[in-house]
N, C-alpha and C positions, 0 to 999 in steps of 0.2 A: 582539422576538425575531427580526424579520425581519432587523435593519442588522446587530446583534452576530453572528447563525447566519451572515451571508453574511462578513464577514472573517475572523472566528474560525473558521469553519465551512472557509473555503478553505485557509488555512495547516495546519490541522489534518490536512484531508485528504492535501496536499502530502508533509506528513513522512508520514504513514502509508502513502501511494503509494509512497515513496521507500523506507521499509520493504518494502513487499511485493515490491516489483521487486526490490531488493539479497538479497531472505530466498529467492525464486522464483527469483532466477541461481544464489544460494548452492547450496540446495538442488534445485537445474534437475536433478540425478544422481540423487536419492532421488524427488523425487515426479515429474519425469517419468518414469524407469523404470517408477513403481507406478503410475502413471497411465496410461501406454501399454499 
């Protein structure tokens, strides 16, 4: 679980990073407003 979690595990996370930063710039005008 250890070898498969650590490769799998990092790509995985990469595109999901890469989601949340592009979906957090997108949306930077709605939720930071509602968040400030």
């Amino acid at each position: 679980m250890s070898p498969p979690d650590g490769p799998a595990g990092r790509p995985g996370i990469s595109r999901r990073q890469s989601r949340t930063c592009a979906g957090t710039r997108h949306n930077s005008h709605v939720p930071t407003r509602n968040s400030l």
